[in-house]
C-alpha positions as CSV (number, residue, x, y, z in Angstrom):
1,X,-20.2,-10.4,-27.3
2,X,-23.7,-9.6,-26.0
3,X,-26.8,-11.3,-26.0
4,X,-30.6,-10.6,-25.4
5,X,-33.8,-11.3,-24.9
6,X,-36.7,-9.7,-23.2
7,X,-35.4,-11.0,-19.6
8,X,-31.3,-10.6,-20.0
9,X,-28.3,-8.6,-21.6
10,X,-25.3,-10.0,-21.3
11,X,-21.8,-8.9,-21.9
12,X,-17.8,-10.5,-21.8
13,X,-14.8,-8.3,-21.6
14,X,-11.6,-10.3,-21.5
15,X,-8.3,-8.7,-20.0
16,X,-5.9,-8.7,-22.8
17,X,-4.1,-11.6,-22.6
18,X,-7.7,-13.3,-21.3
19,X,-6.8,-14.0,-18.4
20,X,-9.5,-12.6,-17.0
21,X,-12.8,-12.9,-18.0
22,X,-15.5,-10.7,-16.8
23,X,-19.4,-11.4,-17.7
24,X,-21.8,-8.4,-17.2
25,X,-25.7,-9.3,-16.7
26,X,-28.8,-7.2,-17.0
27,X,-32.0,-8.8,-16.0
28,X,-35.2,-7.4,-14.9
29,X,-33.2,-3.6,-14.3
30,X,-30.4,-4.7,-12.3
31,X,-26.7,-5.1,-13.3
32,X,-24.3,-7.7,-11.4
33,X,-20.8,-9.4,-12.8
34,X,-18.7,-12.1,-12.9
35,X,-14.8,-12.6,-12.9
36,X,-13.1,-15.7,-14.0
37,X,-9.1,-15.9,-13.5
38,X,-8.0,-18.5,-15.6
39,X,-11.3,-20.2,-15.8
40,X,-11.5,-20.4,-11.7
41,X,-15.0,-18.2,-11.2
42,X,-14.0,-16.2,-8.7
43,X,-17.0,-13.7,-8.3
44,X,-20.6,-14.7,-9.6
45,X,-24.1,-12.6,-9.2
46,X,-22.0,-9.3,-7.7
47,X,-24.1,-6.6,-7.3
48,X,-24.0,-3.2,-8.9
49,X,-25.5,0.2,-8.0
50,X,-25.5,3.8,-6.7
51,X,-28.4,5.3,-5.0
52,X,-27.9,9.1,-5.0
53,X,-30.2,12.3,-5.4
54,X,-30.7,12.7,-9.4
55,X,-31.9,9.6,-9.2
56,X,-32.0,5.6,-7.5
57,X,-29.8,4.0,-10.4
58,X,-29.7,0.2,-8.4
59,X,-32.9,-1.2,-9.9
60,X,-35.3,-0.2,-12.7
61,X,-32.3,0.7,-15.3
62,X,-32.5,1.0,-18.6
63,X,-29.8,-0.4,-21.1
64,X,-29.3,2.8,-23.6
65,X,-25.5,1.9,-25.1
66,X,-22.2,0.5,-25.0
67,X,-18.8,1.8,-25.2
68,X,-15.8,-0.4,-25.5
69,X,-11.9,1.0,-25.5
70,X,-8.3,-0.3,-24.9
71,X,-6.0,1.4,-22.4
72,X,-2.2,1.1,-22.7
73,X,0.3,2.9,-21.6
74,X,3.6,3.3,-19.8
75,X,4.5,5.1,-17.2
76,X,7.4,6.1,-14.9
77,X,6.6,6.4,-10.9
78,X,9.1,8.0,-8.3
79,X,8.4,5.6,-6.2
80,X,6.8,2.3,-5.8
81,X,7.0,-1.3,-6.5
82,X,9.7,-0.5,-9.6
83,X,10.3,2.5,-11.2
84,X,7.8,1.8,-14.6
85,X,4.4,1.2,-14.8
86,X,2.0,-0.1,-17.2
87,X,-1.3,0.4,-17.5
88,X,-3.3,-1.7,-19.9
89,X,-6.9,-3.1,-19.9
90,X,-9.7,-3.6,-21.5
91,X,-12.8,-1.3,-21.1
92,X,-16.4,-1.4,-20.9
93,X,-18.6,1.7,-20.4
94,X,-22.5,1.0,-20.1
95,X,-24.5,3.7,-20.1
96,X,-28.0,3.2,-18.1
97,X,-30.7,5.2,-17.7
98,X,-33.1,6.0,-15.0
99,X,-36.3,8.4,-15.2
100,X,-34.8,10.8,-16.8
101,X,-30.9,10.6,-15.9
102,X,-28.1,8.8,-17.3
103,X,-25.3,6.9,-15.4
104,X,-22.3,5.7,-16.8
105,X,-20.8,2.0,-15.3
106,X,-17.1,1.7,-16.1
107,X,-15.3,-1.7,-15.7
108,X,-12.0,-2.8,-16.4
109,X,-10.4,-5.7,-17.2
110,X,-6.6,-5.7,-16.2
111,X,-4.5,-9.4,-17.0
112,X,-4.0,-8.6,-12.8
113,X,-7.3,-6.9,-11.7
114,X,-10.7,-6.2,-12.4
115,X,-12.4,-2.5,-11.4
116,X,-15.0,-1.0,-12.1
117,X,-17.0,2.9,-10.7
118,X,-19.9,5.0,-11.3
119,X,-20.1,8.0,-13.6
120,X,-22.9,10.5,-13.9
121,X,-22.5,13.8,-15.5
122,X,-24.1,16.7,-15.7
123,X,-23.8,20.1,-14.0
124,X,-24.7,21.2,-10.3
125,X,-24.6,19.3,-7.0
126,X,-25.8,16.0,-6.2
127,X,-25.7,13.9,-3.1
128,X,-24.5,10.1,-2.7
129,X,-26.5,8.0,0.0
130,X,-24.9,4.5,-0.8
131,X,-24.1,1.9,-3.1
132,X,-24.9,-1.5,-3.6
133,X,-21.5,-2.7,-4.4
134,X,-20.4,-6.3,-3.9
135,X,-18.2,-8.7,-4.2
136,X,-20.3,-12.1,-4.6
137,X,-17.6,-15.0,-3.4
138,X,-18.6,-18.0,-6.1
139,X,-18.4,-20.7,-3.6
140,X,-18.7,-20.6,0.2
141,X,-16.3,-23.4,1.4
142,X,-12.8,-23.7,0.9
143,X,-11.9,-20.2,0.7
144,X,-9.4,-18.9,3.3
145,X,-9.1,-15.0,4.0
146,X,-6.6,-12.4,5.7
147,X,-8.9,-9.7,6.6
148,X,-8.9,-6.7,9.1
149,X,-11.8,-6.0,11.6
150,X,-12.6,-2.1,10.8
151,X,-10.4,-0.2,12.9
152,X,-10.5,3.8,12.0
153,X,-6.7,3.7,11.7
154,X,-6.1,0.5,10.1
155,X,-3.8,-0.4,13.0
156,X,-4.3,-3.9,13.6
157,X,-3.4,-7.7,12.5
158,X,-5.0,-9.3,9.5
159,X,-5.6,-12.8,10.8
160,X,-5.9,-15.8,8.6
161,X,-9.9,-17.1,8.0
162,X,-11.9,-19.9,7.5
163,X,-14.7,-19.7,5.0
164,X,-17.5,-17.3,5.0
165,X,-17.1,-14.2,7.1
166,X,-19.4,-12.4,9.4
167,X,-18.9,-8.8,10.3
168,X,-17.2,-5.8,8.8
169,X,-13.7,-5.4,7.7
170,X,-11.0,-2.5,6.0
171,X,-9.7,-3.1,2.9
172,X,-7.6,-4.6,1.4
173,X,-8.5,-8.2,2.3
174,X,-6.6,-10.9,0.9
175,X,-9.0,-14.0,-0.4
176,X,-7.2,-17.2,-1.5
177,X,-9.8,-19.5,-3.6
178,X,-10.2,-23.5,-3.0
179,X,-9.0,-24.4,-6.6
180,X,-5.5,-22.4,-5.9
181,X,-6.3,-19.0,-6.9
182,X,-6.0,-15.4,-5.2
183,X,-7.9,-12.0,-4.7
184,X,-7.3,-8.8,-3.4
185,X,-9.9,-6.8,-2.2
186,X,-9.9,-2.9,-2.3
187,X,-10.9,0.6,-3.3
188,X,-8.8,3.1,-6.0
189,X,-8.7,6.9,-6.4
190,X,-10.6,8.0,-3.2
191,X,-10.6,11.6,-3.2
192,X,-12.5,14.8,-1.7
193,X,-16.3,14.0,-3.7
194,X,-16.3,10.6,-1.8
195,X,-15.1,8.8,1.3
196,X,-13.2,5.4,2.3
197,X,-15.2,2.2,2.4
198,X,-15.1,-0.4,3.6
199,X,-16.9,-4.3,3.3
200,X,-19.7,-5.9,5.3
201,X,-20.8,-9.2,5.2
202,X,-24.0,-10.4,4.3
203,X,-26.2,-12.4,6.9
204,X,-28.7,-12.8,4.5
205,X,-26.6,-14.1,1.9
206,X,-23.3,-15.8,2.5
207,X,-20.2,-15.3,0.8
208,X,-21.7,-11.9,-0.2
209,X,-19.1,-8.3,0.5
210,X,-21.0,-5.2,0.3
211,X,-19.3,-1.9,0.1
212,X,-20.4,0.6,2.7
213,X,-19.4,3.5,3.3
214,X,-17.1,5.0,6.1
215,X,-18.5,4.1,9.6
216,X,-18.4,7.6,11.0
217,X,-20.1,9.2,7.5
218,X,-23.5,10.4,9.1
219,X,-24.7,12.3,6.2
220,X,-25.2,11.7,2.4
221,X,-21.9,12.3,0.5
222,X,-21.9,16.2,-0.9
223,X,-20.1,16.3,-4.9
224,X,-20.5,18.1,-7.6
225,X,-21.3,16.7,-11.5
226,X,-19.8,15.3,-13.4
227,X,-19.0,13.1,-10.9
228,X,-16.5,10.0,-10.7
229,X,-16.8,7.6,-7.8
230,X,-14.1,6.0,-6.4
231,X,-13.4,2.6,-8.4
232,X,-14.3,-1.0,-6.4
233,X,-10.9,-3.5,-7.3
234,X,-10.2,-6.8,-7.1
235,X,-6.3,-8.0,-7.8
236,X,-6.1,-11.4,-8.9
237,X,-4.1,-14.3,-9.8
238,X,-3.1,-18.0,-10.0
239,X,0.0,-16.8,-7.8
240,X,0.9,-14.2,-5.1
241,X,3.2,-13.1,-7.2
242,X,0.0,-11.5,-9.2
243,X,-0.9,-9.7,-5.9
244,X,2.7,-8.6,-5.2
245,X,3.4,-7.0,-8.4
246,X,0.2,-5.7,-9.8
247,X,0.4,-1.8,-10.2
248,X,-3.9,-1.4,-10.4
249,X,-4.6,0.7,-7.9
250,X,-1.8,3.5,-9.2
251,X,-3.5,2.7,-12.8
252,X,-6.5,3.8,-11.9
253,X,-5.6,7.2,-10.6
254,X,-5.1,10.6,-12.1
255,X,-1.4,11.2,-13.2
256,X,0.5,14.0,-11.7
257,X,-0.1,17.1,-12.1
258,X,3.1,18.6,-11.1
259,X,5.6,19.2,-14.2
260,X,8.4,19.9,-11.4
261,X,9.3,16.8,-9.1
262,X,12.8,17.0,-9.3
263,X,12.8,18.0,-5.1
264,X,11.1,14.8,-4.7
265,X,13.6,12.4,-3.4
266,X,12.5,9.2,-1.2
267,X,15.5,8.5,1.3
268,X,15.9,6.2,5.0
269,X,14.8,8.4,7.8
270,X,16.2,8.2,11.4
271,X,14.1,9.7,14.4
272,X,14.7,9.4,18.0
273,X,11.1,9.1,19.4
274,X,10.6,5.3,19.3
275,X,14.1,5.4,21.6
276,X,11.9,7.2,24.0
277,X,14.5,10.0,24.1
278,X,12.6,13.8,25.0
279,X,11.7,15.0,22.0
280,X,11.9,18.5,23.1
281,X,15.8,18.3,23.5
282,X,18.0,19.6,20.1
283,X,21.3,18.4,21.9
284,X,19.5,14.9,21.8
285,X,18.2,15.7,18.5
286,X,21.6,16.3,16.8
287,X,23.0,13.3,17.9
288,X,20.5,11.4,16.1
289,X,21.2,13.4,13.5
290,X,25.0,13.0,13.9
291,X,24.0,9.3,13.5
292,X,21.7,9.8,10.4
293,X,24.9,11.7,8.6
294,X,27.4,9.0,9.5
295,X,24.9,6.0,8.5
296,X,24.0,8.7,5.1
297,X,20.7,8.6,5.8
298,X,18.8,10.9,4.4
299,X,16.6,12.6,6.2
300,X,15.6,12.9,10.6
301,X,12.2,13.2,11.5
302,X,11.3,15.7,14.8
303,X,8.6,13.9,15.8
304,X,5.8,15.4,18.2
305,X,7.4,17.8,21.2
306,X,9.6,19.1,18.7
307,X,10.1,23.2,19.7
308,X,10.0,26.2,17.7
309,X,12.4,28.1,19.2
310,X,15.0,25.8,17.9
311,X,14.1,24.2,14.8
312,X,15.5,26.5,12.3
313,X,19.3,25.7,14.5
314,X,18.6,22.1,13.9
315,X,17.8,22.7,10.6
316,X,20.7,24.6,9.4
317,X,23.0,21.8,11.6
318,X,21.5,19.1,10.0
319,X,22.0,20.9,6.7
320,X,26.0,20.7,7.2
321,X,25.6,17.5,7.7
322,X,23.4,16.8,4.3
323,X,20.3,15.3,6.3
324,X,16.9,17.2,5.7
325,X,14.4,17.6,8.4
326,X,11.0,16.4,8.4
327,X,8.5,17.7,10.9
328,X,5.8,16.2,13.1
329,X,2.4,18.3,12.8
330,X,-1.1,16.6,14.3
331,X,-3.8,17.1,11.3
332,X,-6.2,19.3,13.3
333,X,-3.3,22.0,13.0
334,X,-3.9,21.8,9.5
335,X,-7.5,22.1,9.1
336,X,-7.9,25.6,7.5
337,X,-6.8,27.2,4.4
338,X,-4.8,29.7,6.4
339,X,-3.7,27.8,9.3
340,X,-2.0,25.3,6.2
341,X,-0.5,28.3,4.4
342,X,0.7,29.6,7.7
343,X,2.6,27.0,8.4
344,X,3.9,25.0,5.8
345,X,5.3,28.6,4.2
346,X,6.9,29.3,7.5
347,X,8.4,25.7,7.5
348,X,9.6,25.8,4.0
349,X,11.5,29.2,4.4
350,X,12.8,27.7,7.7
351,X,14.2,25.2,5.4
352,X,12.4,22.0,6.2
353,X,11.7,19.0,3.8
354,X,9.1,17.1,4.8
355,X,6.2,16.9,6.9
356,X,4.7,14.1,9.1
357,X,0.9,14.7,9.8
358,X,-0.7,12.2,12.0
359,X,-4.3,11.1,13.9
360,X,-6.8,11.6,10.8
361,X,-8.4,8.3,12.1
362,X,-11.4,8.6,9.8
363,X,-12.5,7.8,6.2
364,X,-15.1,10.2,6.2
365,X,-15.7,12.5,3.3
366,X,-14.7,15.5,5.7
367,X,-11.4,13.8,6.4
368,X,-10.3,13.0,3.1
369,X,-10.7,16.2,1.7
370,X,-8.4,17.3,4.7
371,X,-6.0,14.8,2.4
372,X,-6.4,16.7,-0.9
373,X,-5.8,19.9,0.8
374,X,-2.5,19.0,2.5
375,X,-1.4,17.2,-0.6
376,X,-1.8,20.5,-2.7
377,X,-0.3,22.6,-0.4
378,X,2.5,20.3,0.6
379,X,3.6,19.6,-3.3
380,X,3.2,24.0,-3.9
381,X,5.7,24.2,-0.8
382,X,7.5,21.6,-2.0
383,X,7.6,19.5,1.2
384,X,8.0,16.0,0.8
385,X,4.6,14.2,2.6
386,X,3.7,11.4,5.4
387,X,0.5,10.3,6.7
388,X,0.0,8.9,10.0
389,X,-2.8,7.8,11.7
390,X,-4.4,7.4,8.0
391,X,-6.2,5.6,5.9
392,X,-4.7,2.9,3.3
393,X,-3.2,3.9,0.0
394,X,-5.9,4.0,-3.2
395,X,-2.9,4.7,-4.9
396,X,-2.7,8.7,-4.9
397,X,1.2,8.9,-5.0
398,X,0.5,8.4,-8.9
399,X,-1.3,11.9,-8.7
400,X,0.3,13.3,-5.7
401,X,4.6,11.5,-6.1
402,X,5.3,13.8,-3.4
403,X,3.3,11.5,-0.9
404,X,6.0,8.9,0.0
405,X,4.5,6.6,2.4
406,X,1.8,6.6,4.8
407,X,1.0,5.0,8.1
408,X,-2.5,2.7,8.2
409,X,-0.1,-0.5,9.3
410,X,0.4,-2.2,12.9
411,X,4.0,-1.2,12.8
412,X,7.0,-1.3,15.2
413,X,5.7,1.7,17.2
414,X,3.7,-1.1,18.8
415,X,7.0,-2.4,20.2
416,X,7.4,0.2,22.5
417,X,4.7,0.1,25.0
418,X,3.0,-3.5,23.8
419,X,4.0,-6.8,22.5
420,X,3.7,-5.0,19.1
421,X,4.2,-7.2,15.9
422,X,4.4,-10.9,15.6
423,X,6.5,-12.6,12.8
424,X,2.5,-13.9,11.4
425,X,1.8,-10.4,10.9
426,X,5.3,-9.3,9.4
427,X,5.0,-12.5,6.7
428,X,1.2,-11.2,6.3
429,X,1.5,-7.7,5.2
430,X,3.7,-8.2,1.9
431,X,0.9,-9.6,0.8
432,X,-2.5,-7.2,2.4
433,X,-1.5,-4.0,3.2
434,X,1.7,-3.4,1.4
435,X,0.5,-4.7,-1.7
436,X,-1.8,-1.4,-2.5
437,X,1.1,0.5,-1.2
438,X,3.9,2.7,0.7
439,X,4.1,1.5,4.5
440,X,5.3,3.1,7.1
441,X,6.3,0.3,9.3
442,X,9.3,1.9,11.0
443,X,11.3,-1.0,10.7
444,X,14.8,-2.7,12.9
445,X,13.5,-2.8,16.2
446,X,15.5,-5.7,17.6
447,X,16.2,-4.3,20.8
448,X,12.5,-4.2,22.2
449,X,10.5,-6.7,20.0
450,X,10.2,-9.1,22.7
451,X,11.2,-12.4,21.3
452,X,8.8,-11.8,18.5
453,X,11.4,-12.1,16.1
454,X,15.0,-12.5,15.3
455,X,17.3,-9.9,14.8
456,X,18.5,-10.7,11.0
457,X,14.4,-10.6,10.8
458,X,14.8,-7.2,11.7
459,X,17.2,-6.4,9.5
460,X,15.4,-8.3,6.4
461,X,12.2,-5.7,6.8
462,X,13.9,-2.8,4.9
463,X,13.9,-4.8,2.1
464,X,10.6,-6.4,2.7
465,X,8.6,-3.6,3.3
466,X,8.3,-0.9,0.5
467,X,8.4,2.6,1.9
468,X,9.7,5.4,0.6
469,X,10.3,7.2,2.7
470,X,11.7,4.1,5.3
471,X,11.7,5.1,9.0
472,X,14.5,3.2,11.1
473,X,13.8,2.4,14.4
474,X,16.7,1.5,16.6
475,X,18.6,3.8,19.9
476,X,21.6,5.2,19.4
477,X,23.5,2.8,21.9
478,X,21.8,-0.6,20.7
479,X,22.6,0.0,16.5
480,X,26.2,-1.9,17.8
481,X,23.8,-5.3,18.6
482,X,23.9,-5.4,14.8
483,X,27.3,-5.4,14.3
484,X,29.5,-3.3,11.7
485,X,28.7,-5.6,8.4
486,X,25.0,-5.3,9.3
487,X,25.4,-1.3,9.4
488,X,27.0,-1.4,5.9
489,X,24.4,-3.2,4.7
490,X,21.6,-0.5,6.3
491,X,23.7,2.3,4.7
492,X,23.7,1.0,1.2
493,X,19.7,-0.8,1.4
494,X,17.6,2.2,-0.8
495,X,14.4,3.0,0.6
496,X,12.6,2.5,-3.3
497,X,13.3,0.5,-5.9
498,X,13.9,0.1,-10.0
499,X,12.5,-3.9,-9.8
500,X,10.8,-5.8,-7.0
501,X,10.2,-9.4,-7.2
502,X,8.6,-12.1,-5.3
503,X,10.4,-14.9,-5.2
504,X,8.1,-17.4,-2.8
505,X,6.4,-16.6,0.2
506,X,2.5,-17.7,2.0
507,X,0.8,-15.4,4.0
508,X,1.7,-15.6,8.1
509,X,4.4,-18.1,7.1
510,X,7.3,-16.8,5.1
511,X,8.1,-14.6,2.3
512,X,11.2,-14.1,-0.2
513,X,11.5,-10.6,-1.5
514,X,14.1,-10.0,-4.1
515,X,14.4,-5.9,-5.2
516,X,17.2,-3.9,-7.2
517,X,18.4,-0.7,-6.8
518,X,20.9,0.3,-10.3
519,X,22.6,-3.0,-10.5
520,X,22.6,-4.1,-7.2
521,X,19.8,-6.6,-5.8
522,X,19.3,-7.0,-2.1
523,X,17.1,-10.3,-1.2
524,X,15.1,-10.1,2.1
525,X,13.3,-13.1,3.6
526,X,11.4,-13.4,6.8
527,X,9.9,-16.3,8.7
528,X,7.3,-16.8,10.8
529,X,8.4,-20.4,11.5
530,X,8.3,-22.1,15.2
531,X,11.6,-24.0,13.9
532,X,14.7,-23.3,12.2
533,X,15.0,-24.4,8.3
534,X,16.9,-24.5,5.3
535,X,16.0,-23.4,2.2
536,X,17.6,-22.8,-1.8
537,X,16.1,-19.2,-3.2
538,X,16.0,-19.4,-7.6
539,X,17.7,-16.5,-8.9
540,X,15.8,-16.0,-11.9
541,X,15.7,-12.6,-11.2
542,X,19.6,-11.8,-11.9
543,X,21.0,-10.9,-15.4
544,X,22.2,-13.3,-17.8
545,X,25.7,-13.5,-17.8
546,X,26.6,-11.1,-14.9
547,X,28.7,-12.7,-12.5
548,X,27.6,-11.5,-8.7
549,X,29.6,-11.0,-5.7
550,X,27.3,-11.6,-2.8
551,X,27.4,-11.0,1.3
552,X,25.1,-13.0,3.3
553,X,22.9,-12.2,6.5
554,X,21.7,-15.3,8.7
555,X,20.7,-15.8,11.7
556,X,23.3,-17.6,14.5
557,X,21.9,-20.5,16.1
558,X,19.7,-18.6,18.5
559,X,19.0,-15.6,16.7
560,X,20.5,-13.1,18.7
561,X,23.6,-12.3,16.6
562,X,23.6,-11.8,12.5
563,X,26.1,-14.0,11.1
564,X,27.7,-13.1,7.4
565,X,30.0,-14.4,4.4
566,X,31.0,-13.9,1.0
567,X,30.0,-15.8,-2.0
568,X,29.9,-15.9,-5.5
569,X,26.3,-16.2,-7.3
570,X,24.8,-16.2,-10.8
571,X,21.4,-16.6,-12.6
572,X,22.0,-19.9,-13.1
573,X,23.3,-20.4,-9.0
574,X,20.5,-20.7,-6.0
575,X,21.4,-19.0,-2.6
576,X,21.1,-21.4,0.2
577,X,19.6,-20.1,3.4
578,X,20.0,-21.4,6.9
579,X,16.9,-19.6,9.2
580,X,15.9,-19.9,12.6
581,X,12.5,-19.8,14.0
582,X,10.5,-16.5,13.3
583,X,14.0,-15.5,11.5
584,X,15.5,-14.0,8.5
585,X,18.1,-13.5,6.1
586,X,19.2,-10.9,3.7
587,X,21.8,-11.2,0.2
588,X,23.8,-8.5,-0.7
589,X,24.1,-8.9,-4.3
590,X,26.8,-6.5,-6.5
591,X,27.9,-6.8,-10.3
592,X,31.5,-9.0,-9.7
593,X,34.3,-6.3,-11.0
C-alpha cells in the first residue's frame, strides 16, 4: 500500500506470514523505516542514506518507482545451524533519484529479520564516504542490551545493559524490547567494495544506532559500479528462539560458486598450543596427534612455531593415522598474490588440509579484501579455511562453504594466561555472537578455567557452540579428569549439525541447546547460576514414536567430577537435570534398537 501527498510517501511490506511489518516514509527528500514484530514497534523514524561521489543520495531524493518481488527458496549448507536453509521474504526496491543519478534502496522483509542496502549502477569507479544508517530504538526505557564495546578483534564480553547506550559498539548486539520482544543487530555480505561497520550512539538523539564505518578506514571507500553495499539487518522475534534459528545473514549472501565441495568436510580438531607444549617439537606434535587418531578426531592444528623442515613427516604420519593437518600462517604472510600462491600450492602438494590465518584485527576495506583473496585461493587449493584474529561472520560460508569457522569470540585461549571466560559470557554468546555464526571458541578447558565453571560445563560447550570446524582444548595428561564415558561422548559429539534447536535459555543466565546429527540428538545445557538447580527439559524436538536410549552428563555435587546414567526417553518423556552452580549437563540421545 502507498500513500501521498505533497509532504509524504509511504509504503508497508509485510514478511510473509506478517509477522513483520515494515513502514517506509518519504518526506521532504529523506527516507527512514519502521519494523513492527507482532505489532511491538520495534524501530520508528530510522534513518536511511549513502553519501558517495556520483552523488549525496541522504537528502533531496526524488521518488522515481517501485519494485516489489517474493523470494523463496531452499537451500542446502555444509555447515551451519542445520543442514537446509530457506530463504523467503518479501521485497521492496525504491528507486530514488538525485541530480542526475539513480540509487536503488532494497529492503526485505523476512518472518525472522528485516534488511535492507544500497544499490547504484552504472559503470566506472565511485567512492563511498558514509552512510546515514540507523537503527531508531522506538522507546528509550525498558529496553535491556548485550553489546560489545568496539574492539578490532571482537575479543571481548558482551555485558548485559540498561536502557539507552552511549558510545560505540561491534555487531551483533542483542536488544530485548520492554513489551517481551527481541532484536539482533548486524551487518550481511561484507565483501572487498566495502568494509565492517560498526554502531554509534547518538548524543543528540537517544535511542538512535548509526552505522559507521570501520574505525581505522581513513579514506573514502574505493568500488567499482554497479555497486552493492553491504546489507544493515535486524533479527527479530517474540522468542530467542527467533534469534537462535534465523538463517538471514547466510540468506543474504551470494551462493557458492564452487560446483566441487565434496573435499569440504567440517570435523573436531585437536592442537597442542593451548597445553603450552613447544610448538616447534614433531615428537610432541605426534602425540597429539596419536591422541586426535585414538579420540577419531579429525583433523590437528600446528599452530604458530610449527617448522618446515618437518611438516611434510608429520603430515604423512598423521595421514596413517587418518587425521589431516591444518596449518597456522599469520595474514601478513599472505598479503600478495604471489606470496598466497606460493604458499598455499606448496602446502597443498605437501598434503595439508587446512589453514589457520590469524591477527587481521581490522574491518577496514584493505583488510577485507585480504579475506576475499584467501577465500579464493584457499577453495582453488582446496584447503579447508579458519580465521583468527577476525572479524564476525556476515555470513560468507554461504558463498565461500570452505570457510568453517572463524575466531572474533573471547574464547578459551583466554584461559591460559587470564581469568579467561566467565559462565555469563558462555550463556551469552549462543545468543550474540554465535547466532550470525561459526565460532571458534576452542572449547573443554576444565583444567585451567579457574573456577569459572564446572567441568560437565565444559563438556556441554561442544554442543553449545556451533563450529565447524570445533577446536578441543585439553593436555594430553588432564583428558583422564573427564573420565572414560565423558571421552565416548567427545568421540561421537559432530562438530556440525542436520537440526539445532533451542530449547530455553536467557542471556548470561542459562541456555538449553538441543542438536542432531543422523538420528542421534545430543542436548547441551550451561549455567551461569551462583547455585545448584533442578530443572525438566520438553523434548518436543524428538520423533514421534521413536523410542530413545539416553546417557546422561551431570555435574557431582561440587562440580569437579561428571557423573552419568542410562535412561529411557521419548517425545512425550522430559529429561530431568540436576546442575550445580555455573554448571552443565549434556544427553546422549540414540534411536532404542
Amino acid at each position: 500500500m502507498m500513500t501521498e501527498n505533497e509532504e509524504e510517501r509511504r509504503w508497508l511490506l509485510n514478511s510473509p506470514s506478517h509477522r513483520i511489518e515494515v513502514e517506509v516514509h518519504h518526506r521532504q527528500g529523506r527516507l527512514s523505516y519502521d519494523v513492527r514484530v507482532d505489532g511491538v514497534t520495534m524501530l520508528e523514524g530510522s534513518p536511511v542514506g549513502i553519501f558517495t561521489s556520483v552523488a549525496d543520495f541522504r537528502d533531496q531524493l526524488v521518488y522515481l518507482r517501485e519494485v516489489r518481488t517474493e523470494v523463496n527458496e531452499t537451500y542446502t549448507m555444509i555447515a551451519g545451524k542445520s543442514h537446509q536453509a530457506v530463504d523467503h521474504c518479501h521485497e521492496l526496491r525504491l528507486r530514488l533519484g538525485r541530480s542526475h543519478y539513480a540509487m536503488d534502496w532494497v529492503i526485505r522483509a523476512y518472518d525472522d529479520a528485516v534488511a535492507y542496502r544500497y544499490e547504484i549502477g552504472g559503470q566506472g569507479p565511485i567512492r563511498i564516504y558514509a552512510e546515514t544508517s540507523g537503527f531508531a530504538l522506538a522507546t528509550i526505557s525498558g529496553w535491556k542490551s548485550w553489546a560489545q564495546t568496539v574492539t578490532a578483534n571482537y575479543e571481548e564480553f558482551y555485558p548485559l545493559r540498561q536502557g539507552a547506550l552511549a558510545g560505540a559498539y561491534n555487531f551483533p548486539m542483542l536488544w530485548h524490547h520492554p513489551e517481551n520482544a527481541w532484536m539482533l543487530l548486524s551487518e550481511a555480505a561484507v565483501y572487498g567494495n566495502y568494509c565492517g561497520s560498526h554502531v554509534v550512539a547518538d548524543d543528540s538523539h537517544p535511542g538512535l544506532l548509526r552505522v559507521v564505518f570501520a574505525a581505522d578506514q581513513i579514506n573514502p571507500l574505493q568500488a567499482q559500479r554497479p555497486l552493492e553495499t553491504p546489507w544493515r539487518v535486524a533479527m527479530l522475534g517474540r522468542t530467542l528462539s527467533d534469534i537462535f534459528s534465523s538463517t538471514v545473514i547466510e540468506n543474504l549472501n551470494p551462493p557458492t560458486e564452487w560446483v566441487d565441495t565434496d573435499w569440504i568436510r567440517p570435523g573436531r580438531v585437536y592442537w597442542s598450543w593451548w597445553a603450552g607444549e613447544p610448538q616447534d617439537r614433531l615428537d610432541v606434535q605426534k602425540q597429539y596427534v596419536d591422541f586426535a587418531a585414538a579420540m577419531g578426531w579429525e583433523y590437528f592444528l600446528c599452530d604458530a612455531g610449527w617448522r618446515l623442515e618437518w611438516i611434510a613427516e608429520l603430515i604423512d604420519y598423521a595421514r596413517t593415522k587418518k587425521v589431516g593437518i591444518i596449518l597456522w600462517v599469520h595474514h601478513r604472510d599472505l598479503l600478495t598474490d604471489d606470496s598466497r600462491e606460493e604458499k598455499l600450492a606448496r602446502w597443498a602438494k605437501l598434503g595439508a588440509l587446512g589453514v589457520k590465518v590469524d591477527f587481521f584485527d581490522s574491518d577496514c576495506q584493505d583488510r577485507i579484501r585480504i579475506y576475499d583473496a584467501l577465500a579464493a585461493e584457499t577453495a582453488r587449493h582446496h584447503l579447508l579455511l579458519n580465521y583468527h584474529g577476525a572479524t564476525k561472520p556476515s555470513g560468507e560460508r554461504r558463498r565461500w562453504p570452505h570457510l568453517l569457522t572463524r575466531e572474533g569470540i573471547y574464547g578459551a585461549e583466554y584461559y591460559r594466561d587470564h581469568d579467561g571466560p566467565t559462565a555469563e559470557h558462555n550463556c551469552t554468546v549462543p545468543f550474540t555472537r554465535n547466532a550470525v555464526g561459526p565460532m571458534d571458541y576452542t572449547p573443554v578447558t576444565y583444567s585451567k578455567v579457574h573456577g569459572q565453571t564446572t567441568i560437565t560445563h565444559q563438556l556441554a560447550l561442544p554442543v553449545i557452540f556451533e563450529s565447524n570446524l570445533q577446536h578441543l582444548s585439553e593436555s594430553l595428561e588432564r583428558w583422564s579428569d573427564y573420565g572414560s564415558s565423558a571421552l565416548e561422548c567427545l568421540k561421537a559429539c559432530p562438530a556440525t549439525w542436520d537440526q539445532s534447536e533451542l530449547i530455553d535459555g536467557y542471556p548470561g543466565q542459562w541456555v538449553a541447546i538441543a542438536r542432531r546429527r543422523g538420528d542421534e540428538w545430543f542436548i547441551g545445557v550451561i549455567t551461569a547460576w551462583e547455585d545448584s538447580r533442578e530443572i525438566s527439559l520438553p523434548l518436543h524436538f524428538l520423533s514421534e514414536g521413536t523410542s530413545y536410549q539416553a546417557r546422561r552428563y551431570q555435574d557431582n555435587e561440587g562440580g569437579t567430577q561428571i557423573v552419568t546414567d542410562e535412561l529411557a526417553l521419548a517425545r512425550s518423556t522430559a529429561v530431568d537435570l540436576t546442575l550445580a552452580a555455573r554448571g552443565g549437563a549434556v544427553v546422549w540421545l540414540k534411536p532404542s534398537p
